[in-house]
N, C-alpha and C positions, 0 to 999 in steps of 0.2 A: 504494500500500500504506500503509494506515495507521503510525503512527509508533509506538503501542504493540502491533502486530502484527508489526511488525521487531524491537522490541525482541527478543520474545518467542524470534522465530527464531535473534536473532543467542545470546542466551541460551541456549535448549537446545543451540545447536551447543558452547558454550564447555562447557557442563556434560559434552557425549559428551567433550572431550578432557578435560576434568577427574578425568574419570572413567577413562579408559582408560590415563591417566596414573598410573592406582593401581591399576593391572592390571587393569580388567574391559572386558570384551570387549563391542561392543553389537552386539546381534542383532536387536532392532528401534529406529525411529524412527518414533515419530508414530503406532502402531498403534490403529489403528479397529475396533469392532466396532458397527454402524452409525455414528450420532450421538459415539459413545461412544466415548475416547481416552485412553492411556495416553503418555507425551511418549518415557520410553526404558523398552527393555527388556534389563536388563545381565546378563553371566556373570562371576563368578569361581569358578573349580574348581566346585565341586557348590552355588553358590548361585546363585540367577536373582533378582535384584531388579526390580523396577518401580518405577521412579521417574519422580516428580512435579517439577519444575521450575518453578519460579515467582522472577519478577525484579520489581524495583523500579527508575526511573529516577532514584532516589535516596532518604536515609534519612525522607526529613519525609509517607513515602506511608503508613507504616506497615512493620512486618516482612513478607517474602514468606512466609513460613509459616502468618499470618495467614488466607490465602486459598485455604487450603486444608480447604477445609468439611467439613464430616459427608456432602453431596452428592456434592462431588467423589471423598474416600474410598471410597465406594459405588458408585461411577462407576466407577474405576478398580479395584477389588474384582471388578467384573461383567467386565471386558475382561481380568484376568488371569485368571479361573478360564475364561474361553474360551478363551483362550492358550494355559494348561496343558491341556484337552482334545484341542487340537489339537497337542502339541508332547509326548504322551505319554513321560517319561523317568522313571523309576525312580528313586529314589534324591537327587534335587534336594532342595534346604532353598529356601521361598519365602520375599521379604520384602517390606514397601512403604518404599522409600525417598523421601526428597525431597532436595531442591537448593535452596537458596534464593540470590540472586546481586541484591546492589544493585550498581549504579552509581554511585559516587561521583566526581567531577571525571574522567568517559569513565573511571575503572577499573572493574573489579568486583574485590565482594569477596566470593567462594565458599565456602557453607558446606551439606556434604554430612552428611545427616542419614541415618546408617544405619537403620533399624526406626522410622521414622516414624511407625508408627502398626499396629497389628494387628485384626485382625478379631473 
């Protein structure tokens, strides 16, 4: 397994307890619609977030928010309106979240961007 493909992994798992640790619930991991992926799929009370997750193996890469394109937005825009077709619920508030998580001397340091970005 590549080494910035573990990254990755070990990354989004920190981000679910990051996250669950601030009370939202995750309901998906890693969701596909073909090619096309959204990293989590999180609940609090009446909000379903989608959030994007992106890590650095340290600060001299650039910011991880950086890489989060006009592409990938679009991307991930296209697998949550699949989502919500298929997960019909009334009443839901939707948002696009990110994570960003460098690595500095084997720490991270976690930074949860609520409404990342809107359509």
């Amino acid at each position: 397994m590549a080494q910035s493909h573990e990254l990755g992994r070990r990354s989004e798992s920190l981000a679910a307890r990051f996250l669950e640790s601030h009370g939202y619930e995750i309901l998906e991991r890693n969701y596909r619609v073909g090619h096309k992926e959204v990293d989590l799929i999180v609940r609090r009370n009446d909000l379903i977030a989608f959030v994007e997750v992106k890590a650095r193996a340290g600060p001299g890469y650039g910011h991880p928010l950086e890489a989060i394109t006009w592409a990938k937005r679009r991307e991930v825009a296209y697998v949550a309106r699949v989502w919500i077709a298929a997960h019909k619920a009334p009443g839901l508030t939707y948002r696009f979240d990110a994570v960003a998580i460098v690595w500095k001397g084997g720490q991270p340091v976690i930074e949860h961007l609520p409404s990342a970005w809107t359509l």
